[in-house]
Backbone as a printed PyTorch tensor [residue, N CA C, xyz], in Angstrom:
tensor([[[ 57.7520, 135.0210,  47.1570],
         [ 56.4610, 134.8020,  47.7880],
         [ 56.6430, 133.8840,  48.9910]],

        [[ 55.8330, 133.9520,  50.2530],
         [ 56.1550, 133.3540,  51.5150],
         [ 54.6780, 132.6890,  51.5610]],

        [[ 55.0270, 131.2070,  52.0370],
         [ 54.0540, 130.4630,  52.1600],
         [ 53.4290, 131.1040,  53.6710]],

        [[ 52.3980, 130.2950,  53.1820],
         [ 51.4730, 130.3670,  54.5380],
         [ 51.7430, 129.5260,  55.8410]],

        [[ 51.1710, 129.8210,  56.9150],
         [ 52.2020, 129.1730,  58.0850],
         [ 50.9960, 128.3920,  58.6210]],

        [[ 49.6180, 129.3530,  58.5590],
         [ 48.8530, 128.8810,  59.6450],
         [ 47.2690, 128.5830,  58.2190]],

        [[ 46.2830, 128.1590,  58.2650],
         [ 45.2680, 128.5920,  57.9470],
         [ 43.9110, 128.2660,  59.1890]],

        [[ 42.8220, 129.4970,  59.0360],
         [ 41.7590, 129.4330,  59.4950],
         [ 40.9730, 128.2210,  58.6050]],

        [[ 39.8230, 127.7410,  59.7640],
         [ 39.0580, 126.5060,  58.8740],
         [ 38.3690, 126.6290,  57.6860]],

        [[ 38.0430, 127.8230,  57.2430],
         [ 37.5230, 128.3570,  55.8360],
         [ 38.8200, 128.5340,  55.0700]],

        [[ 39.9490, 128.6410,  55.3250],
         [ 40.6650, 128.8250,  54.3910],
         [ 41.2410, 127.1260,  54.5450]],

        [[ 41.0950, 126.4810,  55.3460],
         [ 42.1580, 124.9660,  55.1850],
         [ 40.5020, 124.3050,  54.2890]],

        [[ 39.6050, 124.4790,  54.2220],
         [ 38.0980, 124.0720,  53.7530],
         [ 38.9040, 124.3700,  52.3900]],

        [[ 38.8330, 125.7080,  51.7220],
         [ 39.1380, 126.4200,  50.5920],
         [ 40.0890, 125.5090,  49.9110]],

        [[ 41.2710, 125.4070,  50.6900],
         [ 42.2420, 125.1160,  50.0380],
         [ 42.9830, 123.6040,  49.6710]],

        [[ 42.1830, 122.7190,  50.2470],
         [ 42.1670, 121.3060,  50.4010],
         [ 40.6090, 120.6850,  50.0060]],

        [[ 39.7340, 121.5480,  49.1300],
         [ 38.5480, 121.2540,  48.5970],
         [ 37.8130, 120.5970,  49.3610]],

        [[ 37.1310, 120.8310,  50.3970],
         [ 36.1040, 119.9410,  51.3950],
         [ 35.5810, 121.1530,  52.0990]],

        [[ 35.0520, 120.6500,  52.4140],
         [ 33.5570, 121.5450,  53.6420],
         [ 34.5690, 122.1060,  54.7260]],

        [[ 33.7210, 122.7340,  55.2070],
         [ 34.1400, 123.7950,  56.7300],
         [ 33.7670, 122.4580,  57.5810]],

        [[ 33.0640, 121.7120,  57.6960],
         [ 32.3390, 120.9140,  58.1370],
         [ 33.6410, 119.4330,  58.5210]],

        [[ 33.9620, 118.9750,  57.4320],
         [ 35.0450, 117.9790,  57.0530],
         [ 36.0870, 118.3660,  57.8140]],

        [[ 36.4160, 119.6780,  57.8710],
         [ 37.6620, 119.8110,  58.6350],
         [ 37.2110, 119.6720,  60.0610]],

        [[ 36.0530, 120.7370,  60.7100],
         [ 35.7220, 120.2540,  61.8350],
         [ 35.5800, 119.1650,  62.8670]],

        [[ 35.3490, 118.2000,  61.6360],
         [ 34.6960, 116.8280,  62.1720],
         [ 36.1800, 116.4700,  62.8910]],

        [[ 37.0600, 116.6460,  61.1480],
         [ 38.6770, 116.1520,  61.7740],
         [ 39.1570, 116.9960,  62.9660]],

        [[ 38.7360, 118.0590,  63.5460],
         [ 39.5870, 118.5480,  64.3790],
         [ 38.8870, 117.6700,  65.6230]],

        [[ 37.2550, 117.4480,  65.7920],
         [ 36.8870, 117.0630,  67.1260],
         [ 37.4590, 115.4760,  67.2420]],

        [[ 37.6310, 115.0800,  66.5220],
         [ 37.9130, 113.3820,  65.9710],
         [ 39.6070, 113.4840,  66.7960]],

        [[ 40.7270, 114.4100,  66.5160],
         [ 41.6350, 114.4020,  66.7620],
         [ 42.8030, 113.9610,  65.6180]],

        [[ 42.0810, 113.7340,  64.3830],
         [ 43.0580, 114.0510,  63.1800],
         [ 43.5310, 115.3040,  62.8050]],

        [[ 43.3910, 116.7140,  63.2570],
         [ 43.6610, 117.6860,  62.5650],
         [ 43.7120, 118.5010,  64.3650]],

        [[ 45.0460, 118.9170,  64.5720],
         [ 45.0620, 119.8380,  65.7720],
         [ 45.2500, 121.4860,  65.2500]],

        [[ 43.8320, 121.6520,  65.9180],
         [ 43.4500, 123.4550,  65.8750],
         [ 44.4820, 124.1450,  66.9760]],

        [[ 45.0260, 124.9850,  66.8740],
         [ 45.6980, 126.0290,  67.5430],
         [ 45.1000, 127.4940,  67.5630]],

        [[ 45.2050, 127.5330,  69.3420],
         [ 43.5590, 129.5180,  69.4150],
         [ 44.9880, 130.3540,  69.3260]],

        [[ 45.5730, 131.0790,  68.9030],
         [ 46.1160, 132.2980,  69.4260],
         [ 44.9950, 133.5650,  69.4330]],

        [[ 43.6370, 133.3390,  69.3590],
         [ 43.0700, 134.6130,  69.4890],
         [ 41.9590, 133.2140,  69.4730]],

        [[ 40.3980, 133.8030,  69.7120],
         [ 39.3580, 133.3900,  69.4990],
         [ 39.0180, 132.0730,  68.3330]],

        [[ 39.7430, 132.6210,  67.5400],
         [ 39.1930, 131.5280,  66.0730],
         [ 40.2840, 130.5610,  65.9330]],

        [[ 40.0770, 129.3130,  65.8960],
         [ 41.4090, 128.2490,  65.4720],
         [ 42.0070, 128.4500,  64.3610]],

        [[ 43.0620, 127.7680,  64.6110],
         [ 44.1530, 128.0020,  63.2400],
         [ 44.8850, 126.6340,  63.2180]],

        [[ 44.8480, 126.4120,  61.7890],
         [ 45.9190, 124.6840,  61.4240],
         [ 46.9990, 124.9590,  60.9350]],

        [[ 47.7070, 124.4290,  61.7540],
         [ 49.2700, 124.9700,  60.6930],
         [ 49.5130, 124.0620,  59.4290]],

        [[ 50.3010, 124.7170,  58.3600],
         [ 50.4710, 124.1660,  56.9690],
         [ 50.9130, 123.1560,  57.4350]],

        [[ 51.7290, 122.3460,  57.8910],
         [ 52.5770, 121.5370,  58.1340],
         [ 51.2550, 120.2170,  58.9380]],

        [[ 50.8670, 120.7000,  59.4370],
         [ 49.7380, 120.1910,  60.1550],
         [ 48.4980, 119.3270,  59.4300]],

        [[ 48.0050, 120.1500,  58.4260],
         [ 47.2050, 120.1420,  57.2810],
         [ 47.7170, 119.2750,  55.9930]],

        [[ 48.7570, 119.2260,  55.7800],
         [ 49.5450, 118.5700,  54.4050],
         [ 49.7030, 117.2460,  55.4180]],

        [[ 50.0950, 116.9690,  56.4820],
         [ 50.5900, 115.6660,  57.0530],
         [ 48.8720, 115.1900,  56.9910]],

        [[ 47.7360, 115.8510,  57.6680],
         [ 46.8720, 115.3260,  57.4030],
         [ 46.0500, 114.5170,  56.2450]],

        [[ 46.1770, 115.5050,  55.1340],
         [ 45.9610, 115.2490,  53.9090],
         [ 47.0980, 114.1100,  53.2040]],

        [[ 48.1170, 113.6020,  53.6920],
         [ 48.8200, 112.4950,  52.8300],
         [ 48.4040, 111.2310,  53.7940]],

        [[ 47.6910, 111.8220,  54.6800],
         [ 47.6920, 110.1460,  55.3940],
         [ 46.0760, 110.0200,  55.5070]],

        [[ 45.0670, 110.7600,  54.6560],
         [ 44.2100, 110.5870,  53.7710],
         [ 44.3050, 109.2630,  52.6280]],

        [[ 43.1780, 107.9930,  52.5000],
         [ 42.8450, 107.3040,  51.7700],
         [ 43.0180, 107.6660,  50.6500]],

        [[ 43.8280, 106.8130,  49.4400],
         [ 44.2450, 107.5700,  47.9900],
         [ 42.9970, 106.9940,  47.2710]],

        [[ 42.2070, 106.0200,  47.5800],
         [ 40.6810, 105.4340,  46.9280],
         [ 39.5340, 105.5420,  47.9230]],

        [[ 38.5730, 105.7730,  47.1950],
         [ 36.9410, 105.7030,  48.1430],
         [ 36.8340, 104.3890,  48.4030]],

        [[ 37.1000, 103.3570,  49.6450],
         [ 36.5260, 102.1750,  49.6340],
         [ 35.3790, 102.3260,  50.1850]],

        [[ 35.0280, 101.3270,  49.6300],
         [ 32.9070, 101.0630,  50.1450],
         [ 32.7860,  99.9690,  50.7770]]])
């Protein structure tokens, strides 16, 4: 089985449990760089996992 290289924002939403929304925010913010090869952005895996470990491991308030 071959991992995935790229995901669309419904599938990086899907697959990292958060909103379509959450990822967005991160892409306009400049934590999460979208890549167009056609019309719709795309996050690469590599892209997405670096994001997600340098994610807060507790909710501080």
């Amino acid at each position: 089985m071959t991992s995935k290289l790229a995901y669309t924002i419904p599938e990086a939403a899907a697959a990292y449990g958060v909103s379509h929304n959450v990822i967005r925010a991160h892409i306009k913010a400049g934590n999460l760089v979208a890549r167009y090869p056609t019309s719709r952005p795309v996050i690469g895996a590599d892209e997405l996992k670096a994001w997600f470990d340098s994610l807060p491991s507790e909710y501080v308030t």
